[in-house]
N, C-alpha and C positions, 0 to 999 in steps of 0.2 A: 504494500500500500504506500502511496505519494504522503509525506509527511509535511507540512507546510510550517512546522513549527524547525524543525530537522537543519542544520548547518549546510550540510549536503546540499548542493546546487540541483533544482527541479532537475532538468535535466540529465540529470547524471543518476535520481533517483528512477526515472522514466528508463533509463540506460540498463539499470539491472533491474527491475522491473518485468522489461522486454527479454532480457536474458532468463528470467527464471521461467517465465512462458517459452520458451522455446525451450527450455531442459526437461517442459512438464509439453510437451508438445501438442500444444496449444492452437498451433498455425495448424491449415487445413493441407491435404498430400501436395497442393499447387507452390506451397511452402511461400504464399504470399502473404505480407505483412496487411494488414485492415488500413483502409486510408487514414489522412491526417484527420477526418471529424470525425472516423469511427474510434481513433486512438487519444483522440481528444478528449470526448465522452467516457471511453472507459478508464482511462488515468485522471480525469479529471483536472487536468491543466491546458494550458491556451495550444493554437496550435502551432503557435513560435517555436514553441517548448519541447513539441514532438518533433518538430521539423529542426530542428538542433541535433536533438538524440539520435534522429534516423541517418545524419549529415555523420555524426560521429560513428555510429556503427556502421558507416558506409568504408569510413577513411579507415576501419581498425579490419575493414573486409570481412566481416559480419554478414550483412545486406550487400544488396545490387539494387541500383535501380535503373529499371528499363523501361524508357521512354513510349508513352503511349500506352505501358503496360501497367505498372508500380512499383513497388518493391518486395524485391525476392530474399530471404535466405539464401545466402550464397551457399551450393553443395559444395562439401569437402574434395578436394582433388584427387583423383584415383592416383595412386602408387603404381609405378613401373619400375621394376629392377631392370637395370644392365648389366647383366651378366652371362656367363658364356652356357647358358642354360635358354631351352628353347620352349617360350611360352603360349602357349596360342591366345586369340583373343579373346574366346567364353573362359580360358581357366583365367585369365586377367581379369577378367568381370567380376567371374566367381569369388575369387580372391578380395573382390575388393566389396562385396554383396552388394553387384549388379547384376541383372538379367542381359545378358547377349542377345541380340542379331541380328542378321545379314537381308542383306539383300543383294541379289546376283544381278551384275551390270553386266557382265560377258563370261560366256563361260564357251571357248572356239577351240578349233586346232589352227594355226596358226604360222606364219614366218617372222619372228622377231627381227626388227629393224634397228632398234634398240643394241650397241655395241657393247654396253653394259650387261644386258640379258646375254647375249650371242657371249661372251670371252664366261660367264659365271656356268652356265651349262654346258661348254664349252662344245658349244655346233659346229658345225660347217659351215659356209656360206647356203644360203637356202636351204639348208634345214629347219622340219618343220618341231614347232613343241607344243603344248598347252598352254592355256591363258584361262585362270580364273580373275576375276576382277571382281570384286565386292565391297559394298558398303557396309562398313561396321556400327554397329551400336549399342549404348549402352543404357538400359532404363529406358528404348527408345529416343532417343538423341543421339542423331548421326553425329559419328566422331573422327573415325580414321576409314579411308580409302584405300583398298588394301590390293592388289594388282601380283599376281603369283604367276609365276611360269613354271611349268614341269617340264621335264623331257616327255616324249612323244610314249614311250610306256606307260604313262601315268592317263592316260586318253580316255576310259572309264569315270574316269570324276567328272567330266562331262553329264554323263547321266546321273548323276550324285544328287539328291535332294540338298542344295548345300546353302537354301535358307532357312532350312529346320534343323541341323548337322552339321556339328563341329569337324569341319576339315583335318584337322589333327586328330581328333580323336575316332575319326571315322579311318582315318590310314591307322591307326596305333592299334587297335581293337580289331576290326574288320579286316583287316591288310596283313597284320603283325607288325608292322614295320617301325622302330624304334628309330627316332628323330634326338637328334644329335644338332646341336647350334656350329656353325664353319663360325662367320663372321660377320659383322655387324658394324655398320656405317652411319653416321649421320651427319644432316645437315639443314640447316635454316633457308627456307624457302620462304614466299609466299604465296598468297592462294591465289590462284589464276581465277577466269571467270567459270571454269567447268566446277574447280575443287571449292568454290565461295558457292556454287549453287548447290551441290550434293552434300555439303555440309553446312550449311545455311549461316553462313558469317556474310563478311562483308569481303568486295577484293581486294587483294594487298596483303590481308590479316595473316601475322608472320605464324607459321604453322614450321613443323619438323617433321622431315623426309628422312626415313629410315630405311635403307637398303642392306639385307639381311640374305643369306645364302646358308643353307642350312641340310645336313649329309643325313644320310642315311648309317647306321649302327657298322656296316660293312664299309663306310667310307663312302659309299657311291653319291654325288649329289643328289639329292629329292628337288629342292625348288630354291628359285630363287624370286624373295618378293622386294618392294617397293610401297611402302605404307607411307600415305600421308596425313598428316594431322595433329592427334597429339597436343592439344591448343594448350589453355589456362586451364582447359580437365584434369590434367596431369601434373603429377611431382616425377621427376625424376631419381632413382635412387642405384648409384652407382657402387658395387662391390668389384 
């Protein structure tokens, strides 16, 4: 309760306040804060007072506020290890208690033109391989764009259910096939107009391109992909 006799600056009372409602989770699953008259009313102070509070739990990244929209609970950033261990994207979900998935943008037999794909599978000239291409997500909120090439034995996953089906775990189980991480690249990009629209940012918005090449238990290369995105969802945590 707002103490009006209390040392404590309104404000700052409103401040934790707002925090003990959100420990007793109080906001609705939109994780949207009640506007400034609704917050007004139920603290019982002016709406200078609220609109202070919401400015400071903005700056401590607390809230967000999205124009047109209101103000959000900012969600905690999913955790990503780097390390020489190879995780797919539903057990990084899982991991982090999100719900995965996918949506297939291309799933072809293919000629890589890409001289990065062609030297990691290590083809021929016009040889042909596989191309999965999918949009990843978490909680429903597209995140990373995920772009896989197999060699031309892997040509079955084509027919693969692989928006209900964890592509790693459909080769590990189904397959046998024990995946092994080769190596792992990255770098600061930004979002061109295709990757601002399949992940619904803005263009330019700096995102991370991770290119990853990843063996089979026998050595033999499996795949090599091309993930982008990775925004302000993510911490990075490096071992």
């Amino acid at each position: 309760m707002i103490d009006f006799n209390s040392m404590v600056p309104l404000y700052q009372q409103v401040i934790e306040q707002i925090m003990i409602d959100i420990e007793h989770n109080k906001f609705d699953k939109t994780r949207r804060l009640p506007t400034e008259d609704e917050m007004s009313r139920n603290y019982g102070v002016s709406r200078i007072t609220i609109r202070k509070a919401v400015s400071e739990l903005a700056n401590r990244g607390i809230v967000v506020k999205k124009q047109g929209k209101g103000t959000f609970l900012k969600t905690p950033p999913m955790k990503k290890v780097l390390n020489n261990s190879a995780m797919s994207f539903t057990n990084l979900c899982h991991a982090n208690g999100k719900v995965a998935g996918s949506k297939v943008l291309e799933a072809s037999i293919c000629i890589p033109e890409d001289t990065d794909v062609i030297e990691a599978l290590g083809l021929q000239e016009g040889e042909k391989a596989v191309r999965i291409r999918r949009l990843r997500y978490a909680d429903g909120k597209p995140l990373v764009i995920e772009d896989n090439y197999f060699p031309l034995k892997y040509s079955y996953l084509i027919g693969i259910d692989l928006e209900n089906k964890s592509l790693y775990s459909y080769l590990e189980t189904e397959q046998g096939i024990n995946i092994i991480s080769g190596h792992l690249t990255m770098r600061l990009i930004r979002a061109n107009n295709n990757t601002a629209h399949l992940l619904n940012v803005q263009r330019n918005t700096p995102m991370l391109q991770l290119w990853s090449t990843n063996l089979c238990e026998n050595g033999e290369i499996l795949h090599t992909c091309r993930q982008v995105g990775y925004g302000e969802d993510f911490d990075f945590i490096i071992r």
